[in-house]
C-alpha positions in Angstrom: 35.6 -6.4 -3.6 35.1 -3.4 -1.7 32.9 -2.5 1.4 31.7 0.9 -0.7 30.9 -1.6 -3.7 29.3 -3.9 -1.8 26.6 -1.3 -0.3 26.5 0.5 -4.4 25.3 -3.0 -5.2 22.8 -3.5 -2.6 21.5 0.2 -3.5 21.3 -0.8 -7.3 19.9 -4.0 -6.6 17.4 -4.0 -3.8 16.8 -0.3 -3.0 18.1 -0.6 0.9 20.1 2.5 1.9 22.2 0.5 4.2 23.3 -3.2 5.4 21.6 -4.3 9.1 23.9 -5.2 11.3 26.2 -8.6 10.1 25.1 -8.6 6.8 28.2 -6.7 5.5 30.6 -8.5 7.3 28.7 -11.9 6.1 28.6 -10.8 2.2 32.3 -9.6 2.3 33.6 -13.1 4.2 31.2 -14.5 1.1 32.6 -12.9 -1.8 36.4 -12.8 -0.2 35.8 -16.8 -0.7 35.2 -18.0 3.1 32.3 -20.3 3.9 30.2 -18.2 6.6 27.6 -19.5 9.6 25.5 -16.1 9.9 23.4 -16.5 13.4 20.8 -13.6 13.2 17.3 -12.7 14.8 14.3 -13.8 13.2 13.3 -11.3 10.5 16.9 -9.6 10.8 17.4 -10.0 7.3 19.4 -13.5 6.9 18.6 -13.9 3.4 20.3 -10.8 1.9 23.5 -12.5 2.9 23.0 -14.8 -0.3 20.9 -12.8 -2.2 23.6 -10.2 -2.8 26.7 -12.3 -2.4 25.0 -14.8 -5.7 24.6 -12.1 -8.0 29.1 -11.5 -7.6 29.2 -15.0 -8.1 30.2 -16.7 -11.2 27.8 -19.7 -11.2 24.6 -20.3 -9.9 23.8 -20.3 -6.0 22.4 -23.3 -4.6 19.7 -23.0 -1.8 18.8 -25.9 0.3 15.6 -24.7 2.4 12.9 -27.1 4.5 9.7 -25.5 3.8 8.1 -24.8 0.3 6.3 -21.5 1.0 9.6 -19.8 2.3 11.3 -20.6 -0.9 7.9 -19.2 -2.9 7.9 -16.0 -1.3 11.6 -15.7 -1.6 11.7 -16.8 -5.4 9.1 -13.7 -5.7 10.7 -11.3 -3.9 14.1 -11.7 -6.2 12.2 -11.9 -9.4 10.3 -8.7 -8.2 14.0 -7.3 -8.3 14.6 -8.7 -11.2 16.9 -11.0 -10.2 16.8 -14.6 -12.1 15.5 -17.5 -9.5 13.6 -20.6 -9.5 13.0 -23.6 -7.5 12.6 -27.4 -8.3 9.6 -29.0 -6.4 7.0 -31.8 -5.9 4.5 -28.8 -7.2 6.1 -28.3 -10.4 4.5 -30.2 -13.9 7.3 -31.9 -15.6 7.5 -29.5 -18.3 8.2 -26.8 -15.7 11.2 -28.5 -13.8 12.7 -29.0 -17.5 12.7 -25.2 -17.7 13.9 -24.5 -15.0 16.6 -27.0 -15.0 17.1 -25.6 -19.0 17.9 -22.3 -17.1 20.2 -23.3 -14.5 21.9 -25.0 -17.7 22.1 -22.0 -19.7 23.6 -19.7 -16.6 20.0 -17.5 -16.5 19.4 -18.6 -13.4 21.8 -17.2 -10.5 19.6 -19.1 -7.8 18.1 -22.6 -7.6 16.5 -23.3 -4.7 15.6 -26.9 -3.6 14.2 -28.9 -0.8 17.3 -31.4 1.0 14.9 -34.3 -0.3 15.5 -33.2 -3.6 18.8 -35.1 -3.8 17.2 -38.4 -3.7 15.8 -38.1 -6.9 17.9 -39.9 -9.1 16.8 -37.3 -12.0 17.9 -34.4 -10.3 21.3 -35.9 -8.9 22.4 -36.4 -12.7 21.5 -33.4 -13.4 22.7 -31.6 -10.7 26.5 -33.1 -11.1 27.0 -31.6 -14.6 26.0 -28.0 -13.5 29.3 -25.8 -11.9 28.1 -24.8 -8.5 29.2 -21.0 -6.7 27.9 -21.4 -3.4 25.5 -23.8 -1.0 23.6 -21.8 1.0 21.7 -24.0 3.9 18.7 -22.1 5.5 17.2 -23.0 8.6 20.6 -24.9 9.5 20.4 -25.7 13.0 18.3 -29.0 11.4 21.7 -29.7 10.6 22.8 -30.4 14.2 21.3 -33.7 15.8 21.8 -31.9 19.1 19.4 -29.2 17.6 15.8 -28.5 17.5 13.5 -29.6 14.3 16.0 -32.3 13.4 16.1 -32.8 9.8 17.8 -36.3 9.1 18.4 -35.9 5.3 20.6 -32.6 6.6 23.3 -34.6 7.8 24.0 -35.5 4.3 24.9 -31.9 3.0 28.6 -31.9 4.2 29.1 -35.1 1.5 26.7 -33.7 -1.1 28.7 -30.8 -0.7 32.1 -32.6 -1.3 30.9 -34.5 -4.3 29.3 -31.8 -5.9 32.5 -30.2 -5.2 31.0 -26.8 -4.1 33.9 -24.2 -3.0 31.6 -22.1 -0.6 28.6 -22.5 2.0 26.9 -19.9 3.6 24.4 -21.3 6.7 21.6 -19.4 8.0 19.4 -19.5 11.2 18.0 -17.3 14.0 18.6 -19.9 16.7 21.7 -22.4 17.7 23.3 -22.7 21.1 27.0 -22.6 21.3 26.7 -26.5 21.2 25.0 -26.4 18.0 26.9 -23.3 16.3 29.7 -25.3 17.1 28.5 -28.3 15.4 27.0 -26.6 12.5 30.6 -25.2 12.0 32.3 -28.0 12.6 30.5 -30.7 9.5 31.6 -27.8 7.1 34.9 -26.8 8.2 33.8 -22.8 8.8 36.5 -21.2 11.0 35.5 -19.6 14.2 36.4 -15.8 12.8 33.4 -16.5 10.3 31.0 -16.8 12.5 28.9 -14.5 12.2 26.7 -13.6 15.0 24.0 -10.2 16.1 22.4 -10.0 19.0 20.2 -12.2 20.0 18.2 -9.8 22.5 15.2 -7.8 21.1 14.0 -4.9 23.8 10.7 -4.3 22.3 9.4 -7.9 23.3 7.9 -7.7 26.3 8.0 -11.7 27.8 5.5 -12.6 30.5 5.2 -16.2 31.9 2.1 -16.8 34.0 1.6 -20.3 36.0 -1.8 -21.0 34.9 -4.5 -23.9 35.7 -5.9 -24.7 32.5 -9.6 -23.3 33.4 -7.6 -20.1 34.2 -6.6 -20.1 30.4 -9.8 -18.8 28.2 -10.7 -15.9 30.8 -7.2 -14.8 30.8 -6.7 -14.8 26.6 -10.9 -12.7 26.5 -9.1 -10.4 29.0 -5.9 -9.6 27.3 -7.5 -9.5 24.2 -10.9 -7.0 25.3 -8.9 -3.9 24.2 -6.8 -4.8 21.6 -7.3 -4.4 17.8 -3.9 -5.8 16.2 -2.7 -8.5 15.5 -1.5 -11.8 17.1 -0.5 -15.5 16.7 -1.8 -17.9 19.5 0.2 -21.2 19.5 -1.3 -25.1 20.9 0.1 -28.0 20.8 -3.0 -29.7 19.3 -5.4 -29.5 16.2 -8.2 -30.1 18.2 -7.6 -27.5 20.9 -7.2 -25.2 17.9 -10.2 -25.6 16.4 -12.1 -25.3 19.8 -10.1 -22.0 21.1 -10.9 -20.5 17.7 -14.5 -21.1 18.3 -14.6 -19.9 21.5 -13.3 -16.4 21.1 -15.0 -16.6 17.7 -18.0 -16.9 20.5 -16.8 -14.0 22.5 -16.8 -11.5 19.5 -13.3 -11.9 18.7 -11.8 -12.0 14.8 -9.9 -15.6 15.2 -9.5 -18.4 12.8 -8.0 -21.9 13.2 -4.6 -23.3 11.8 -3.0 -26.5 11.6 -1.5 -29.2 9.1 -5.0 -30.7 9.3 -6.7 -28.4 7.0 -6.4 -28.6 3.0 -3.3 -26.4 1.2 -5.2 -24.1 -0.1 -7.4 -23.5 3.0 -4.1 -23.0 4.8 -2.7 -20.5 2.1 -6.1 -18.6 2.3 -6.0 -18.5 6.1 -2.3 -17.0 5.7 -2.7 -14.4 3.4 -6.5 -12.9 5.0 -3.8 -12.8 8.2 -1.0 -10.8 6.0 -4.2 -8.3 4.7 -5.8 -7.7 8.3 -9.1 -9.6 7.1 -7.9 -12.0 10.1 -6.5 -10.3 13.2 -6.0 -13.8 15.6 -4.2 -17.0 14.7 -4.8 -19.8 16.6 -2.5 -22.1 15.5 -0.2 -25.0 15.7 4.0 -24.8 14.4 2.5 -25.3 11.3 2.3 -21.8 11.6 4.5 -19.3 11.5 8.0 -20.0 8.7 7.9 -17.6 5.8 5.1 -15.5 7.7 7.0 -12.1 6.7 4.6 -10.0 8.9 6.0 -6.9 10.4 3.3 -5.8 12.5 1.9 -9.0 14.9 2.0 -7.1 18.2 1.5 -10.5 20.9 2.2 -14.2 20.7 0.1 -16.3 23.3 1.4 -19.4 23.9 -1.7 -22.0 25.5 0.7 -24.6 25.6 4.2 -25.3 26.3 6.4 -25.1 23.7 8.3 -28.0 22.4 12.0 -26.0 23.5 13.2 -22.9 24.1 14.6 -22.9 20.8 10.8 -23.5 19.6 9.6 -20.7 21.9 12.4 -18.5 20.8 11.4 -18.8 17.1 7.5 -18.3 17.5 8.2 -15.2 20.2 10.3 -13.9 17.1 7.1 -13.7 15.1 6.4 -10.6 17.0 7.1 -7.1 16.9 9.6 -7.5 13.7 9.1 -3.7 13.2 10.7 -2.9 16.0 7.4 -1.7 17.8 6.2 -3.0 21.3 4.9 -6.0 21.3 3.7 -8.9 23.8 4.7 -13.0 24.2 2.7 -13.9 27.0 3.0 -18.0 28.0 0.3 -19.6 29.8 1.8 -22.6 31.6 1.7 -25.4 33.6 2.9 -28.9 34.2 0.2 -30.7 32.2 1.5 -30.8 29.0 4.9 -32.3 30.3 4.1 -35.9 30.0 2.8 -35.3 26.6 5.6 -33.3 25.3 8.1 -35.9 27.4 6.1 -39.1 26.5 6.8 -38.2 22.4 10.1 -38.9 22.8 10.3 -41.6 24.3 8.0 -43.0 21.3 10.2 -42.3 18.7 12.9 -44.2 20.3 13.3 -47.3 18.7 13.9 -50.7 20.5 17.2 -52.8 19.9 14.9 -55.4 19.2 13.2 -53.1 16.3 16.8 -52.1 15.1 18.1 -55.2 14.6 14.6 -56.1 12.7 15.8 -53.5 10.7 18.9 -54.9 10.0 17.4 -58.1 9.4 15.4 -56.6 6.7 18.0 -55.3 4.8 19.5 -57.9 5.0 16.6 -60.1 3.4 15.7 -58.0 0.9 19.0 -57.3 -0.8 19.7 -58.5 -4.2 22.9 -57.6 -6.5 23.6 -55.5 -3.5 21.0 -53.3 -3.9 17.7 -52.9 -1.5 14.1 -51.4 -2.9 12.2 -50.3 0.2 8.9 -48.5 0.7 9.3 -46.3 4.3 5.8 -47.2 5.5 6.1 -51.0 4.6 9.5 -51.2 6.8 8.3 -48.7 9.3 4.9 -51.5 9.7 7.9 -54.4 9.4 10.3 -53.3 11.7 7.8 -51.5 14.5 9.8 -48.2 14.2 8.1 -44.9 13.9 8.7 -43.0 10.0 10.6 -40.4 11.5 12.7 -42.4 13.7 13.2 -44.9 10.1 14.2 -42.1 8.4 17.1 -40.9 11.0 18.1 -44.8 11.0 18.7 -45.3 7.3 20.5 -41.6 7.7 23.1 -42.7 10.3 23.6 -46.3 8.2 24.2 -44.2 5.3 27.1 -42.1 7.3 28.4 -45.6 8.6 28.6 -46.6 5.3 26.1 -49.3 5.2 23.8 -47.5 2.7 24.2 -45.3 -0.1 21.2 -43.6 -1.4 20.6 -44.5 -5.1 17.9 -42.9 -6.3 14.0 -43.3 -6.0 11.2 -44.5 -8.2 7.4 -44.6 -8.1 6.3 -48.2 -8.0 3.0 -47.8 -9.5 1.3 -45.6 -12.6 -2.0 -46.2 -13.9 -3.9 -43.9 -16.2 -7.2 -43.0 -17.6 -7.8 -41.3 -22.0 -8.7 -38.2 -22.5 -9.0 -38.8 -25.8 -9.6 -41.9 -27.6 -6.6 -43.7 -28.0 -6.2 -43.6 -32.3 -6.6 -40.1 -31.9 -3.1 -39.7 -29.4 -1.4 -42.2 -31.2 -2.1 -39.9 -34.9 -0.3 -37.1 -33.1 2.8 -38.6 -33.3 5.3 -39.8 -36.0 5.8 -43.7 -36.2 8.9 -44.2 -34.1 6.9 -42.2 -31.2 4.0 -44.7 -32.1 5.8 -47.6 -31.8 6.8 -47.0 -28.5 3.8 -45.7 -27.1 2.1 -48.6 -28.2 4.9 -51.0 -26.4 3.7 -48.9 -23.4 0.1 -50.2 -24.3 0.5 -54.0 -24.9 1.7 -53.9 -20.9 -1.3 -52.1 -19.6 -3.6 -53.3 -18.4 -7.2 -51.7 -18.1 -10.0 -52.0 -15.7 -12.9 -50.3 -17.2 -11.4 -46.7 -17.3 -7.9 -46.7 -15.9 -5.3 -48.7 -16.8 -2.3 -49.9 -14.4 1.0 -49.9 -16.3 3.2 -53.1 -15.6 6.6 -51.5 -15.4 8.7 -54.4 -14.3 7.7 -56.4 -17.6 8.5 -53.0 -19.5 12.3 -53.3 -18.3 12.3 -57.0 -18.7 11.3 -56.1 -22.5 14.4 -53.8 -22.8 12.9 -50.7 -22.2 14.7 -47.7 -20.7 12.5 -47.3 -17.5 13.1 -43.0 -17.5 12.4 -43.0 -21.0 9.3 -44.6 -20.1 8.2 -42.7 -17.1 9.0 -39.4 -19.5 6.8 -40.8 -22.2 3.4 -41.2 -19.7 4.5 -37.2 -18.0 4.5 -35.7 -21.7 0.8 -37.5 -22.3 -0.3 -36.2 -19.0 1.0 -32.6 -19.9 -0.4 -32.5 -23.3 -3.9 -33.1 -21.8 -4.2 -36.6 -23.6 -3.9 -38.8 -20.5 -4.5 -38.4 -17.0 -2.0 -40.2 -14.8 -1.6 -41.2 -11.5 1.5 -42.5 -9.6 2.0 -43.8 -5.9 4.1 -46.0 -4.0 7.4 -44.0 -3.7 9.9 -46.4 -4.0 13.9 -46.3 -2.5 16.2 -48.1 -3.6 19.8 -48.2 -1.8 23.0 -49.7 -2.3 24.0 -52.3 0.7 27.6 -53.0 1.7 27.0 -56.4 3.1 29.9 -56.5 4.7 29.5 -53.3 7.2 25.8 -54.7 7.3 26.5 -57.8 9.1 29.1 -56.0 12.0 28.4 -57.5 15.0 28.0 -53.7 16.9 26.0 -52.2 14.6 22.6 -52.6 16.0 23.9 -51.9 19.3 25.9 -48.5 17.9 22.5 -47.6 16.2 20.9 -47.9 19.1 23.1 -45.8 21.5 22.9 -43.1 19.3 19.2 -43.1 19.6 19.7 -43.5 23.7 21.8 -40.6 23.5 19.7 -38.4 21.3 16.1 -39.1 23.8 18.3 -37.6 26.4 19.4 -34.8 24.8 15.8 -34.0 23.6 14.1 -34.9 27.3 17.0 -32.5 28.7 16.0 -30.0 26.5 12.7 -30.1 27.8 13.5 -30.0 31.6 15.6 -26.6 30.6 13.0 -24.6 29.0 10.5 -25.6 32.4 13.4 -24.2 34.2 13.7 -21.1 31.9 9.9 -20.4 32.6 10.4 -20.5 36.4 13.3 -18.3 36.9 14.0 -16.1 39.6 15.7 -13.2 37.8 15.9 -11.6 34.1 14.0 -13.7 31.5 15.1 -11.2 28.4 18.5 -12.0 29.7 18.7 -15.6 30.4 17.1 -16.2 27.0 19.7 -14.5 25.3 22.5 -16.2 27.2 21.2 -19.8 26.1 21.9 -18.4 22.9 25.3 -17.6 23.3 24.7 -13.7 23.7 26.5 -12.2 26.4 25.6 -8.8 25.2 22.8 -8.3 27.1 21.5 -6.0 29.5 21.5 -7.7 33.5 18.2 -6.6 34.3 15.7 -5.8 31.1 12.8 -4.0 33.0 10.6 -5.4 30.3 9.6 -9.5 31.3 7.1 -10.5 34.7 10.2 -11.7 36.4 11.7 -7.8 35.9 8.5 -7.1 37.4 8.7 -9.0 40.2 6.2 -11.7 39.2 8.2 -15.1 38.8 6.1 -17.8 37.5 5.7 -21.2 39.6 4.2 -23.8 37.7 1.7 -26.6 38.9 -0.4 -29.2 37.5 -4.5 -28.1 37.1 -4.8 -31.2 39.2 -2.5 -33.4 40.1 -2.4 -36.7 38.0 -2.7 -39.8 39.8 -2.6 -43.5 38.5 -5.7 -45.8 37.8 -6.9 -48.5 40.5 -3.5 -51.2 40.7 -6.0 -54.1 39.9 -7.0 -52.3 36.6 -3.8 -51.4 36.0 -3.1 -55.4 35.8 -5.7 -56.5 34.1 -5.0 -54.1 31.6 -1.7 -55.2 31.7 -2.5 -58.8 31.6 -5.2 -58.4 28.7 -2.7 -56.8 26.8 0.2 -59.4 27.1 -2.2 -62.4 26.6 -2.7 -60.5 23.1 0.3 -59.6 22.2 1.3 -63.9 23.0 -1.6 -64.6 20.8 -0.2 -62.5 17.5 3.3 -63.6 18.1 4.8 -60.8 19.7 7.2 -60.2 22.6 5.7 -58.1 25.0 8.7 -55.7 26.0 8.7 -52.7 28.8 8.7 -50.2 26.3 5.6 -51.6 24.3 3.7 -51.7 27.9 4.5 -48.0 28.8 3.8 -46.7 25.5 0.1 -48.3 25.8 -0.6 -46.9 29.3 0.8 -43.8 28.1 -1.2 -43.5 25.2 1.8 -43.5 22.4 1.2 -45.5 19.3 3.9 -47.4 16.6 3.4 -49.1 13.9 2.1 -52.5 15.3 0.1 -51.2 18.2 -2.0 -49.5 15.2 -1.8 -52.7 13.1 -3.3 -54.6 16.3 -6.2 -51.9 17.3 -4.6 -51.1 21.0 -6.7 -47.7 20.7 -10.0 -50.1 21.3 -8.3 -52.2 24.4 -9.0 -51.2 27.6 -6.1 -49.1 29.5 -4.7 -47.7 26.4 -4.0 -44.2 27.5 -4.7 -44.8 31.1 -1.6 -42.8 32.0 -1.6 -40.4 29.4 -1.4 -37.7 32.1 1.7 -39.4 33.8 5.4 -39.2 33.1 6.9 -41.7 31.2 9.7 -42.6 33.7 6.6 -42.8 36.2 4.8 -45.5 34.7 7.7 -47.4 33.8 8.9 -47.2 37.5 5.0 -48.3 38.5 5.0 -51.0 36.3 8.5 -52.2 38.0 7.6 -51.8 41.4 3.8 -54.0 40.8 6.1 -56.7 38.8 4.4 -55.7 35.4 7.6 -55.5 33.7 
């Protein structure tokens, strides 16, 4: 296909007089059958890429995004063009995902986008294998790369679901990857360096302006900034709480600003967004919760109170701005405090040896026929390791070939009439009857709801999906209401990889390995906020741009003002003696319920970081927890050493 029909088609299609800069050269690579890592700016335009490309493809196009409202406002936007898309989600009734899945079947839908968790359903999995597959387009793809930022475990498993789907093309798509990560990205799905394609990363109408602030400094310097303006703008903290109580105090100062964070309800959230979209809200003060899928053109500064997590994060949120090309502002207000907090998560989420091979263990225990049921939170509580750091375990045991992924289950249903229970069972013919009454003689009811005893169900020769599809259609139809919980996993073990003498320890140095990488990534972006020459162009350098003018004239350092950054007040450790009594109250506890008291359990209570059993044994309510809160990680642990606390 042609450059000249590729841009007739995206004049037919989508009403654009003209490609933005790499889309052509992605969509061509696409439909000339190469696999294509596209690297663009936020709000560049990524999306086009496999928009266009699916509708010259003969099957549909899969679409593997993280975040539900990007794929809503996506799914919109094509039917809007009348082009046929639909998603499968945890949203959808029953009824619904058989549509859509109907569609896919009968070739009316050209794209099918999905969530990566998706693929442990065991449903979808079966389905998914019969359907012939054009392309598998990865958005947000830097969670690919474990060296990148927002880590997505399940990721890692595309380049195999890709394989055994047996999927000839992949397009992936983000705005930010260092030449580390675009190397790796590339690399798990075999894309050749000439299809890479990447824009520059440089914007000119940001302006970027670091200022080494004490945090009383931070409020007088926002009402200041702010006094003047009337548009529109995203401010960024690290915690819910600080949200909430900035919101309220520029609400206070006359100032149009709401709250937003994961802590509100859904719909809250999605009226929040779309009074910001309008202009009924002008100011954001928000958490990353905020900010994928916000297709705003016109948001003309992004504060950020608090560090960001990276300079990956900071690139992303900064990219929020300004995506109409007018002048617009990312001012940062920094300083050191947030360090330890930002510094001390990490650490957290690495999990012991001692917790791996609990792990292990549990596997282990638990397997019968070779296959293990687990419920995350039970083995996170179990084995002391944190869900997210759980997660990226059973991951890498799956790419060691320990695990395989089976499918998942919900353990528990119960349910509640709607109607009386002669008049459901009169809907239906006598073979329906029959089994809906098989259903019944395993319930069991308490008063109103009744819990469904599944295992007996099996044990009686029942097909278990067949049941499961049986209570959904009852729900649907309005006759029942029905409730399930309990997400169940159930993976196959290969005993014999399980019980290799290295593979805790390999487990573990891959988690070693990884805290360094992320506390690395922290010490570079409080570097990038103090340097002593072009901000615009370092940024764009980390990101592999060399394009990029020397001197920008638009960022405080252009302007002469480099930023130094300082504590509000410098942090300092509590009395020794309290520190061991503290110390000593704890480990007499921990003796008393059985458990070793390790280094990394000690610094994680003086620094304030729970797990799974300092939760289960109340440390919040013990005096000390959180004592060094304030203080690097490395610090206490070195403190501890030196006063033989250890």
């Amino acid at each position: 296909m042609q450059l000249a029909d590729i841009q007739q088609s995206l004049q037919a299609h989508f009403g654009f007089p003209s490609f933005r800069a790499g889309q052509a050269q992605t969509i061509e690579q696409l439909i000339n059958g190469q696999s294509s890592l596209a690297i663009f700016p936020t709000g560049s335009g990524k999306s086009l890429c496999y928009q266009l490309t699916a509708l010259h493809l003969p099957h549909v196009t899969l679409v593997v995004s993280p975040l539900l409202a990007l794929m809503q406002d996506q799914i919109e936007f094509l039917n809007k063009k009348g082009i046929a898309a639909a998603s499968l989600d945890s949203t959808q009734s029953f009824e619904q995902s058989q549509n859509v899945m109907q569609g896919v079947r009968e070739g009316q839908i050209k794209i099918l986008m999905v969530s990566v968790e998706r693929f442990k359903n065991e449903r979808f999995r079966g389905f998914i294998k019969q359907i012939p597959i054009s392309m598998l387009v990865v958005d947000e793809a830097h969670c690919i790369s474990e060296w990148g930022h927002n880590f997505r475990p399940d990721y890692l498993k595309l380049p195999q679901i890709r394989s055994e789907l047996n999927i000839p093309l992949v397009l992936l798509l983000t705005a930010t990857a260092t030449k580390k990560v675009k190397r790796d990205m590339a690399q798990r799905f075999a894309i050749s360096e000439a299809h890479i394609v990447q824009t520059g990363f440089y914007r000119s109408n940001l302006d970027l302006s670091i200022h080494g602030s004490t945090e009383s400094d931070k409020l007088p310097t926002i009402l200041s900034f702010l006094s003047n303006r009337r548009d529109s703008g995203i401010i960024y903290v690290t915690l819910q709480q600080t949200a909430e109580q900035l919101a309220k105090q520029l609400q206070a100062s006359g100032f149009d600003a709401v709250a937003y964070h994961a802590g509100l309800k859904d719909e809250l959230r999605q009226q929040i967004q779309q009074q910001f979209m309008r202009n009924e809200k002008r100011i954001i003060v928000a958490t990353i919760a905020f900010g994928m899928g916000i297709d705003k053109s016109d948001i003309r500064f992004v504060i950020h109170y608090d560090l960001p997590k990276s300079i990956e994060n900071y690139s992303q949120e900064i990219g929020r701005a300004g995506r109409d090309g007018e002048p617009s502002q990312c001012i940062t207000l920094a300083n050191l405090d947030g360090v330890s907090t930002l510094e001390n998560f990490v650490y957290a989420d690495t999990p012991e040896l001692g917790n791996i091979e609990l792990l292990i263990n549990e596997i282990s225990t638990s397997t019968e026929q070779g296959l293990w049921e687990m419920q995350e939170l039970s083995v996170s509580k179990t084995t002391n390791i944190r869900l997210l750091a759980l997660k990226t375990a059973l991951v890498q045991l799956e790419l060691f070939g320990v695990l395989e992924a089976k499918y998942a289950f919900y353990a528990d249903f119960r349910f509640k009439w709607l109607h009386t229970e002669s008049k459901v069972l009169s809907s239906f013919d006598a073979n329906r009857q029959s089994f809906i009454q098989q259903i019944l003689s395993q319930t069991h009811f308490k008063k109103v709801w009744g819990t469904v005893d599944m295992t007996a169900l099996v044990n009686q020769g029942l097909d278990r999906s067949r049941v499961v599809a049986a209570l959904d259609y009852l729900h649907e139809q309005g006759m029942i209401l029905l409730e399930s919980k309990r997400m169940m996993q159930v993976y196959q073990v290969d005993t014999e990889k399980l019980i290799a003498p290295d593979l805790a320890t390999k487990l573990s140095t891959y988690f070693a390995d990884k805290e360094q990488s992320e506390v690395k990534r922290i010490a570079a972006m409080l570097r990038f906020f103090e340097l002593q020459n072009c901000l615009s162009n370092n940024l764009a350098r980390y990101f592999d741009d060399e394009q990029v003018p020397q001197n920008c004239g638009h960022c405080s350092v252009c302007r002469g003002t480099a930023a130094h950054l300082h504590y509000s007040q410098e942090p300092t450790f509590p009395d020794e003696q309290q520190l061991k009594d503290d110390i000593y109250g704890l480990k007499n506890h921990l003796t008393q319920v059985g458990v070793e008291a390790t280094p990394a359990i000690l610094v994680r209570f003086l620094t304030g970081m729970t797990t799974p059993m300092s939760t289960a044994n109340k440390f919040r309510q013990r005096s000390g927890f959180g004592s060094c809160s304030l203080l690097r990680y490395k610090d206490v642990e070195s403190k501890l050493e030196k006063l033989g606390l250890k």
